[in-house]
LUMVEX-284442 format. One line per 3 residues: number of its first residue (from 1); their letters; for each residue x, y, z of C-alpha. Coordinates in steps of 0.2 Angstrom, whole numbers, plus 2048, in hexadecimal, padded with zeros to 3 digits. Each point is the difference from the previous one (the first is absolute). Example, Ala and Ser with C-alpha at 12.3 -4.5 7.8 and 13.67 -1.06 7.14 Angstrom:
BEGIN
1 = as = 83E,7EA,827 | 806,811,7FD $
***
This chain:
BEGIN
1 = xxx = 830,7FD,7FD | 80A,80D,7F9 | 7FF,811,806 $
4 = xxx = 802,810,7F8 | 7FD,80E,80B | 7FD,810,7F5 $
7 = xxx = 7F0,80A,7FE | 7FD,800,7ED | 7F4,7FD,7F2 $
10 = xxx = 803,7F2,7F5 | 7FE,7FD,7EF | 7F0,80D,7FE $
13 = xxx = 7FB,802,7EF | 80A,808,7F4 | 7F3,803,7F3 $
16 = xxx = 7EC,808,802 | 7F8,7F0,7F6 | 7ED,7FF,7FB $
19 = xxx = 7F8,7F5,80C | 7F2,7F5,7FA | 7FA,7FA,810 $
22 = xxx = 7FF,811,80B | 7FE,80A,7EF | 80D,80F,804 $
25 = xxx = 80B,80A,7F9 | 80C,801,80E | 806,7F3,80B $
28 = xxx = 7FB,800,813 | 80E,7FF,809 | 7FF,7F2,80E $
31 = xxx = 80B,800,80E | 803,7EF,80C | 809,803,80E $
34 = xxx = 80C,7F2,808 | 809,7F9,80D | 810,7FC,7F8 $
37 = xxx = 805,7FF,7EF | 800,7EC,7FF | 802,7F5,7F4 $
40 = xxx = 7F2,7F6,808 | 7F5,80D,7F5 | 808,7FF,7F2 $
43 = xxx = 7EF,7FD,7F6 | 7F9,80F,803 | 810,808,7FA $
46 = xxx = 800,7F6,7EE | 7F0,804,7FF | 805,812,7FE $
49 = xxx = 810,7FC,7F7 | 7F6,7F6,7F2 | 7F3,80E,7FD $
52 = xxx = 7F1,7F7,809 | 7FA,810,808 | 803,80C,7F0 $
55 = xxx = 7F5,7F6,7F9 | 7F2,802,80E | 804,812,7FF $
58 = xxx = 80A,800,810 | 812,808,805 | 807,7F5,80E $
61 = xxx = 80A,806,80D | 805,7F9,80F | 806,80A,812 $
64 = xxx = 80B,7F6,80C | 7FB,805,810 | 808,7F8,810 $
67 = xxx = 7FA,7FC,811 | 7EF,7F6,808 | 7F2,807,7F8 $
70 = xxx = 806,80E,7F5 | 7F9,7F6,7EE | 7F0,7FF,807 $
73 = xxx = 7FF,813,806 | 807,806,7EF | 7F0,7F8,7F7 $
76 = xxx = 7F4,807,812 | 806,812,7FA | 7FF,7FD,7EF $
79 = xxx = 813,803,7FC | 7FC,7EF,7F9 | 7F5,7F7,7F6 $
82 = xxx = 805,7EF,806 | 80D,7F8,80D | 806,7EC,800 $
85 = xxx = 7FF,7F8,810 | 7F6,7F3,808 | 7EE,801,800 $
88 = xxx = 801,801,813 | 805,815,802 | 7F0,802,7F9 $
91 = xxx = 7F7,7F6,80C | 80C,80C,80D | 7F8,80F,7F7 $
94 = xxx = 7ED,7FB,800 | 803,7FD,814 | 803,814,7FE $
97 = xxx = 7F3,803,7F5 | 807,801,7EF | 7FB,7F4,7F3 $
100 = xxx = 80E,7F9,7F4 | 7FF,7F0,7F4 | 80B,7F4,7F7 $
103 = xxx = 7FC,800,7EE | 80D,7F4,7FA | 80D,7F2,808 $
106 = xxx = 816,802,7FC | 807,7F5,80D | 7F5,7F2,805 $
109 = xxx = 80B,7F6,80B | 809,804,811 | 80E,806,7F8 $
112 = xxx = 80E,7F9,80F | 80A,7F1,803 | 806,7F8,810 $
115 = xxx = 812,7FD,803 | 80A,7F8,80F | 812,804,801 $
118 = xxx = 80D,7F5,7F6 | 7FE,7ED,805 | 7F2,804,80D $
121 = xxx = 7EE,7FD,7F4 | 7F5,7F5,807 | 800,7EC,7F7 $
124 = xxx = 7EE,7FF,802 | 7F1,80B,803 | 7FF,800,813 $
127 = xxx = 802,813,801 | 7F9,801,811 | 810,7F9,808 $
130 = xxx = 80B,806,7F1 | 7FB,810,804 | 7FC,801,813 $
133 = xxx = 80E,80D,80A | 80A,805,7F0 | 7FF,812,7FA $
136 = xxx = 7F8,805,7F0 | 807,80D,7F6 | 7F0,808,7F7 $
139 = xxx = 7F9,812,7FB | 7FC,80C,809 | 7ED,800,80C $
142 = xxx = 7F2,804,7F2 | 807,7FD,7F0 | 7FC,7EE,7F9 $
145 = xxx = 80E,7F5,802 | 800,803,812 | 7EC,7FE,800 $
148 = xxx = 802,7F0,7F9 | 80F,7F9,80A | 7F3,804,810 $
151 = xxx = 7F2,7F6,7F5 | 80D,7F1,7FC | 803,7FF,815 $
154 = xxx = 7EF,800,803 | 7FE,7F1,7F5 | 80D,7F7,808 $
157 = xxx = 7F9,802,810 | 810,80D,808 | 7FC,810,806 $
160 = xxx = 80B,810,7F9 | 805,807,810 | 801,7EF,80B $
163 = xxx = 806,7F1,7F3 | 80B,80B,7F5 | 80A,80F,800 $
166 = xxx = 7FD,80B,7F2 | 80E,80D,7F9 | 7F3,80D,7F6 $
169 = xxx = 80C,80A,7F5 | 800,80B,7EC | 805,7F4,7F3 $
172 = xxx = 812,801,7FF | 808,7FE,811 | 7F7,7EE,800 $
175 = xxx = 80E,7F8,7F7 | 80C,80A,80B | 7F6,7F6,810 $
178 = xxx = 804,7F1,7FA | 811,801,7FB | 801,806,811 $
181 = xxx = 7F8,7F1,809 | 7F5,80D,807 | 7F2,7F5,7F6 $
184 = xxx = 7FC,7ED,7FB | 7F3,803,7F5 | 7FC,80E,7F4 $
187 = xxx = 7F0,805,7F5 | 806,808,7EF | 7FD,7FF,7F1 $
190 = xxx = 809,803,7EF | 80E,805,7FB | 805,7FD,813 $
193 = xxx = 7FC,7EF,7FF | 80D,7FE,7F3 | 80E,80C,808 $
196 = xxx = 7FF,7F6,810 | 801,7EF,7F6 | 80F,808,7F8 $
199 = xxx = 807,806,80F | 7FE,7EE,808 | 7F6,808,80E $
202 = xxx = 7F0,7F4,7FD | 7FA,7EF,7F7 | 7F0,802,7F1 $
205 = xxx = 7F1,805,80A | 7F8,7F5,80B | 7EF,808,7FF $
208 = xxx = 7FA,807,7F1 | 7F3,80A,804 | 7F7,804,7EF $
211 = xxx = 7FF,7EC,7FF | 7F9,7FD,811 | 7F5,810,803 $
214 = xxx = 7F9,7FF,7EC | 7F6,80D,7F8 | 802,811,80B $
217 = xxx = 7FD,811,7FB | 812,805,803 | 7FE,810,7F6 $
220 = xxx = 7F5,807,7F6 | 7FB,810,7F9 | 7F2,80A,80A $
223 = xxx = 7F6,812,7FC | 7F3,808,809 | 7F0,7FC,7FF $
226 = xxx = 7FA,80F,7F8 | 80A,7FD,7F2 | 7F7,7F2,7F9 $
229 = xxx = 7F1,80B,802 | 806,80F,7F8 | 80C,7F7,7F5 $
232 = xxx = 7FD,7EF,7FB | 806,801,7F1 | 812,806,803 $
235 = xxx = 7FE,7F3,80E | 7FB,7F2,7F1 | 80E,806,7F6 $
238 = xxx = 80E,801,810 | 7FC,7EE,805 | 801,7F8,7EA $
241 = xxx = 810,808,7FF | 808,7F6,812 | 7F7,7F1,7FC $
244 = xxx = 807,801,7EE | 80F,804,809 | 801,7EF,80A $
247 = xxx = 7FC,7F7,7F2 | 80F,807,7F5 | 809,7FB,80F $
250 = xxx = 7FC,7EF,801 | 801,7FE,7ED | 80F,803,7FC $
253 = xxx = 80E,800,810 | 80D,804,7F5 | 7F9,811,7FA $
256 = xxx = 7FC,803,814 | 813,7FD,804 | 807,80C,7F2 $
259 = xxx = 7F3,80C,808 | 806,7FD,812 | 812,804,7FB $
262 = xxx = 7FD,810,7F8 | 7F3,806,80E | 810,7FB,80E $
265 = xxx = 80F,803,7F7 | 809,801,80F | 7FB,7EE,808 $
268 = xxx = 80B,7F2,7FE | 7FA,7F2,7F1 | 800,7F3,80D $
271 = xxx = 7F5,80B,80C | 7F3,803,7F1 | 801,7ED,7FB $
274 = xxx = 7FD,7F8,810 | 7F1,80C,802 | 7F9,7FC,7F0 $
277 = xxx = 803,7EF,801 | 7F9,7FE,812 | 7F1,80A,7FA $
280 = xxx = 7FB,7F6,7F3 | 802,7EE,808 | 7F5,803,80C $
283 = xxx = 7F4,80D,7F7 | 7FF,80F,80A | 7FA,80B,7F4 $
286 = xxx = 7EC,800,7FD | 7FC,7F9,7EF | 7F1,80E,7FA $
289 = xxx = 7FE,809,810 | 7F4,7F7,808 | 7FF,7FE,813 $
292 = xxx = 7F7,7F3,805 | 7F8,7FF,810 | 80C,7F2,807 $
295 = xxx = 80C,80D,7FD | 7F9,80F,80D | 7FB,7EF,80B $
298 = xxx = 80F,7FD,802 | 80B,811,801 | 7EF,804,80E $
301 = xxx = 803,7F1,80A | 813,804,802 | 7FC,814,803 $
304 = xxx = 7F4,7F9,80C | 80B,7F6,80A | 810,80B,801 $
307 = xxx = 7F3,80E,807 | 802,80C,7F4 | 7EE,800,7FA $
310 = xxx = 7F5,801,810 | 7F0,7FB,7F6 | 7FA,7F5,7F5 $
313 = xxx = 7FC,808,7EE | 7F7,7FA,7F3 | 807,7FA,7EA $
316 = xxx = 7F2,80B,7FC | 806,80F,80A | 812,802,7F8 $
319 = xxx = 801,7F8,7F2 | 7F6,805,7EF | 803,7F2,7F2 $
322 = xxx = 7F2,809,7F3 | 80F,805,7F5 | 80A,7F3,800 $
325 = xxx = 7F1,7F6,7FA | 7FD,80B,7F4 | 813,7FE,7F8 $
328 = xxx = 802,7EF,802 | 7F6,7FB,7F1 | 80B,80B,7F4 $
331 = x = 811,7F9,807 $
***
């Protein structure tokens, strides 16, 4: 996805309006604070953009903050309202004793593909010999595409450190590995899926992840607890405005792509298109919000088996879909 990192607010309110549902006179200011500024996202961004939070009485803005579990500390220390990340960082916090929730899904696939390098892909899917001794270029320990590269060896019966060697590196000097032969395969996603087909370094994917893995809550939009408690209706209003968000989204892919260029000026067209285009064909983006239990099932079964969540933890303990319910009706 694309990246722009700069610490910012987007698209806050630029009017006070009267806000039926909350019933103020002033708009509360919410603040989400992300990993990256990615297009994978983008609903939460339109949303803004297209006045769905005015209308709940909310001023959106978003903080970029960079590195491992800086989003999720932003809402812990309530410089935040909200961060986007998987579900799993707050299973990571309730082993310390803090209780966070998911209130409503973005990115409900497992947003990376699989290449091999140019006329090396596998012809069929026996992945366990295809994939046996070769080195994976894949993200770095803890983050997700490297947690699901583990769980995708597991699967196939090889182990990480014995069957495979595995090149754990930030995003942008995985291309670099393979165009150095330092790699054979690579775990990206969009746009570097696209700059390496254009650069010749790889074939199409040979996995698709969101296809194979199905519903996983990739990314969605967590608070703390005592937010729904002291807040639940800025919490209602916060989670109609996203899911009317992905559902703008959705409806019209045209009005999303005009919004994309405007919000990455700088990005080249055919970055943003392949990105789009990717996004859509294989539905990445949540619907209405909703995150299903399949969804946490899987993202826990691969946190789980890449080791990064020691213990088992529960839907019911992370995840609080009252809200979403609530909405759906009305979308």
């Amino acid at each position: 996805m694309l990246d722009l990192p700069t610490r910012r607010g987007l698209l806050g309110a630029a009017s006070v309006l009267a806000a039926p549902r909350l019933a103020r006179a002033q708009a509360r200011e919410i603040i989400v604070a992300e990993p990256g500024h990615l297009v994978g996202y983008l609903p939460l961004y339109l949303a803004s953009h297209k006045g769905y939070f005015a209308e709940e009485g909310l001023s959106l803005k978003v903080l970029t903050v960079e590195g491992g579990a800086s989003h999720t500390n932003a809402v812990l220390t309530r410089q935040a309202f909200a961060f986007i990340g998987g579900p799993e960082h707050n299973a990571f916090a309730k082993a310390r004793g803090a209780e966070l929730r998911a209130v409503c899904n973005v990115v409900d696939r497992g947003n990376v593909y699989f290449v091999a390098r140019k006329g090396l892909a596998p012809q069929g899917r026996d992945f366990t010999s295809f994939v046996r001794g070769r080195t994976i270029a894949t993200g770095l320990y803890g983050g997700t595409p490297n947690s699901i590269t583990r769980y995708l060896l597991g699967e196939w019966k090889l182990d990480a450190r014995r069957d495979a060697t595995l090149s754990e590196l930030a995003t942008a000097p995985i291309m670099a590995a393979v165009r150095a032969r330092a790699a054979e395969i690579a775990v990206v996603s969009e746009p570097m899926v696209t700059q390496g087909l254009r650069a010749g370094l790889w074939d199409e994917p040979w996995l698709n992840v969101p296809k194979e893995l199905g519903p996983y809550a990739y990314s969605t939009l967590n608070i703390r607890q005592d937010s729904i408690q002291s807040e639940p209706r800025v919490v209602e209003g916060f989670v109609r405005a996203v899911a009317r968000g992905l559902k703008a989204a959705y409806a019209d892919p045209a009005e999303a792509a005009t919004f994309a260029r405007r919000e990455w000026p700088t990005a080249p067209l055919e970055d943003l298109k392949a990105t789009l285009d990717r996004t859509f064909a294989d539905e990445l983006w949540s619907h209405d919000g909703s995150i299903s239990e399949a969804s946490w099932t899987t993202g826990h079964r691969v946190v789980r088996a890449a080791d990064i969540l020691k213990s088992d933890v529960a839907y019911d303990g992370i995840i609080d879909m009252q809200f979403q319910r609530q909405v759906a009706a009305s979308l």
